[in-house]
C-alpha positions, 0 to 999 in steps of 0.5 A, a space after each residue: 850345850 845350854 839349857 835355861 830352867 826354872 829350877 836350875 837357872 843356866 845349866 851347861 852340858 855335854 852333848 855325852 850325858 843327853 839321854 834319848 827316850 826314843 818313845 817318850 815319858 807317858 803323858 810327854 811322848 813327844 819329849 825325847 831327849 833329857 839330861 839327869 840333874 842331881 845336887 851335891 846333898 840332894 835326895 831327888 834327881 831331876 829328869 830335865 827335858 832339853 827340848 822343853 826346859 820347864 818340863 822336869 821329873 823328879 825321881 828317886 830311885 825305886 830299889 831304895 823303896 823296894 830291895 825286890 824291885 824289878 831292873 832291868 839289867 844295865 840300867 838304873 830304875 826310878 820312880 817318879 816323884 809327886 811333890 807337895 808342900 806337905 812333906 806327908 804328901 810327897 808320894 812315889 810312882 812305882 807302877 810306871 818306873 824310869 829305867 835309865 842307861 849312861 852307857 848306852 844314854 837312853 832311857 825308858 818308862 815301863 808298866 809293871 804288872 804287878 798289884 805290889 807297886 803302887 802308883 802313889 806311894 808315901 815316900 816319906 813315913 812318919 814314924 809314931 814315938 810314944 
C-alpha cells in the first residue's frame, strides 16, 4: 500500500503495520486506520492516518515524561505532541494518551482521571546555568 504525505512525501507499507482505532482519536472519530512513522534519529513519532494522509499526530512517549505513568498491559502509551517553532513552546498531552499494540495492531486514546497529568506539558525544560 501507498500513501502520499506531506511530511514524508511517498510512504510504502504493508498492509501487517496498519493499526485500527476502532473509535478514533478525539476530535477525528472518523479516522480509523493509521501507520506508526519514526525516523532513524528522530525524537517524535508520527501517527499518519491513511485514509486522511495530511491528518498526522506527533507523539512521544509518555513513560520518557513519567516513569509512574499508567499502561496498560501489551501496549506502548504516548502523548500527543503540540509543536511550535519555539522549541520552549513545544508541549505534550498527557491527559489523553495514545495506547498502541503491534501485536494486536490496534490502537486507543484514553482520559486519565488524574489532576497529576496535564494536558499541555512543556516537553522541553530549559535548564538556568549560572
Amino acid at each position: 500500500m501507498k500513501i502520499k504525505t506531506d511530511q514524508f512525501g511517498e510512504v510504502e507499507f504493508d498492509e501487517d503495520i496498519v493499526l485500527e482505532f476502532k473509535d478514533g482519536i478525539i476530535g477525528f472519530e472518523n479516522l480509523k486506520k493509521f501507520i506508526l512513522i519514526s525516523e532513524d534519529d528522530g525524537l517524535f513519532y508520527w501517527l499518519t492516518s491513511i485514509e486522511q494522509p495530511e491528518i498526522v499526530f506527533p507523539l512521544f512517549p509518555a513513560t520518557l515524561m513519567d516513569a509512574k505513568y499508567p499502561v496498560e498491559e501489551g501496549y506502548e502509551v504516548f502523548g500527543i505532541v503540540k509543536l511550535s517553532k519555539d522549541v520552549s513552546e513545544i508541549t505534550i498531552n498527557l491527559k489523553a494518551p495514545i495506547y498502541i499494540s503491534h501485536q494486536k495492531r490496534e490502537g486507543f486514546q484514553k482520559i486519565i482521571d488524574n489532576d497529576k497529568f496535564e494536558i499541555d506539558r512543556k516537553l522541553f525544560i530549559e535548564s538556568k546555568s549560572e
